[in-house]
N, C-alpha and C positions, 0 to 999 in steps of 0.2 A: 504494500500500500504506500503509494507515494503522500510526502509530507506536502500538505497545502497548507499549510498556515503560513503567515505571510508572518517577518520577522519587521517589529517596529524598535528600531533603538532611541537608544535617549540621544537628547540633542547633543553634540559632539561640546568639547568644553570650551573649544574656543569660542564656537557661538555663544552658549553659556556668559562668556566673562564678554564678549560684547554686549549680552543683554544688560550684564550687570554695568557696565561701564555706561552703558544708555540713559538706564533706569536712573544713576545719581548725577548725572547730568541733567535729566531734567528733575529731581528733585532739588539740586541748586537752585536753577530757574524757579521753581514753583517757591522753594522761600525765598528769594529774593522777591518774586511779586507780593509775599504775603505779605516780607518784612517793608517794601513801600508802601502800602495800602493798608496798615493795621490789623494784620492776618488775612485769611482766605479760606475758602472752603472751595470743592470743589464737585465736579458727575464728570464720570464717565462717559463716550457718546462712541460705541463702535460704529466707524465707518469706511466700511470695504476693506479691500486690499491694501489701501492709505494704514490702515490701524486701527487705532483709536482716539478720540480728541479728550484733550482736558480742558473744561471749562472751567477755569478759574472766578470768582466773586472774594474781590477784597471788602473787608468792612467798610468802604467808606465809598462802595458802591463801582468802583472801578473794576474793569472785565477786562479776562484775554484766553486766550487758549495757547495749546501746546498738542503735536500730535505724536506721539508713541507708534512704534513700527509694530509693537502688537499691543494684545489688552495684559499681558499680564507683566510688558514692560514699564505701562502704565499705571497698574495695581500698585508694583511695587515702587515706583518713583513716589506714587502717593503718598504710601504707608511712609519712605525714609523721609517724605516731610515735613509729616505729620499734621497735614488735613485732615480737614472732616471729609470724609466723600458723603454724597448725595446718590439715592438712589434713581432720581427723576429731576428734571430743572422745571420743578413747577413749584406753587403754592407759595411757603415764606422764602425760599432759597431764591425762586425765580425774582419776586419782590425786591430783592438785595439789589438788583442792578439796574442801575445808574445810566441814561441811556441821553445822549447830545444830538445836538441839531446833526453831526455826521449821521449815527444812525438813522435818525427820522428821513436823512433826505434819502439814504440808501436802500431803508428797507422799505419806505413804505411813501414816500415823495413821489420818487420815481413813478411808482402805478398810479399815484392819486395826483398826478400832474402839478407834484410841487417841484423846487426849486431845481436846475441839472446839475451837476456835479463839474458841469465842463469850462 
C-alpha cells in the first residue's frame, strides 16, 4: 500500500526569524504611534494576499495603519506592544476617531460633489 499522506513541515527557521524580525519592527512603529498620541488600541482587518492591516486609534483620536505580511505576524507585533486589540472597528473603538476635512473630502466629498482634491 502506497503512503499518501502528504508531509506538511514546519516553517523553515529562517522564515521563522524573518517573521520575528517583522513582527518587532512593526511593534516599534505601533509604540511609537501610541507613544505620540497618548496610547492606542488597535483590530485587526485580514486583507488578501497583502496580509493583514493594523488599524491603529490613539487617544487623542488620531489614526493610521500598518500592514503585516501575514495575520499572525500581526498578532504578535501587537501583543510585543502591548495594545488592546479590538475584535470589530465599531461601537466605542470606532467613536475614538478623529476624522479632518482630508477625510471628509476623500471619503465621502468626492461622491457627494464636494470639494476635489486637485
Amino acid at each position: 500500500m502506497a503512503d499518501t499522506q502528504v508531509e506538511t513541515s514546519a516553517h523553515e527557521p529562517e522564515q521563522d526569524a524573518r517573521a520575528a524580525r517583522k513582527a518587532a519592527k512593526l511593534a516599534k512603529q505601533i509604540q511609537s504611534f501610541a507613544a505620540a498620541h497618548g496610547g492606542a488600541e488597535g483590530q485587526l482587518a485580514y486583507i488578501g494576499q497583502m496580509g493583514t492591516r493594523i488599524v491603529l486609534v490613539g487617544e487623542d483620536g488620531e489614526w493610521g495603519d500598518l500592514v503585516a505580511p501575514t495575520h499572525a505576524v500581526a498578532v504578535g507585533a501587537a501583543e510585543k506592544s502591548g495594545i488592546t486589540l479590538h475584535e470589530s472597528f465599531d461601537g466605542d473603538f470606532a467613536a475614538k476617531v478623529r476624522t479632518g476635512p482630508y477625510e471628509w473630502t476623500r471619503m465621502a466629498g468626492i461622491q457627494l460633489g464636494g470639494p476635489s482634491n486637485g
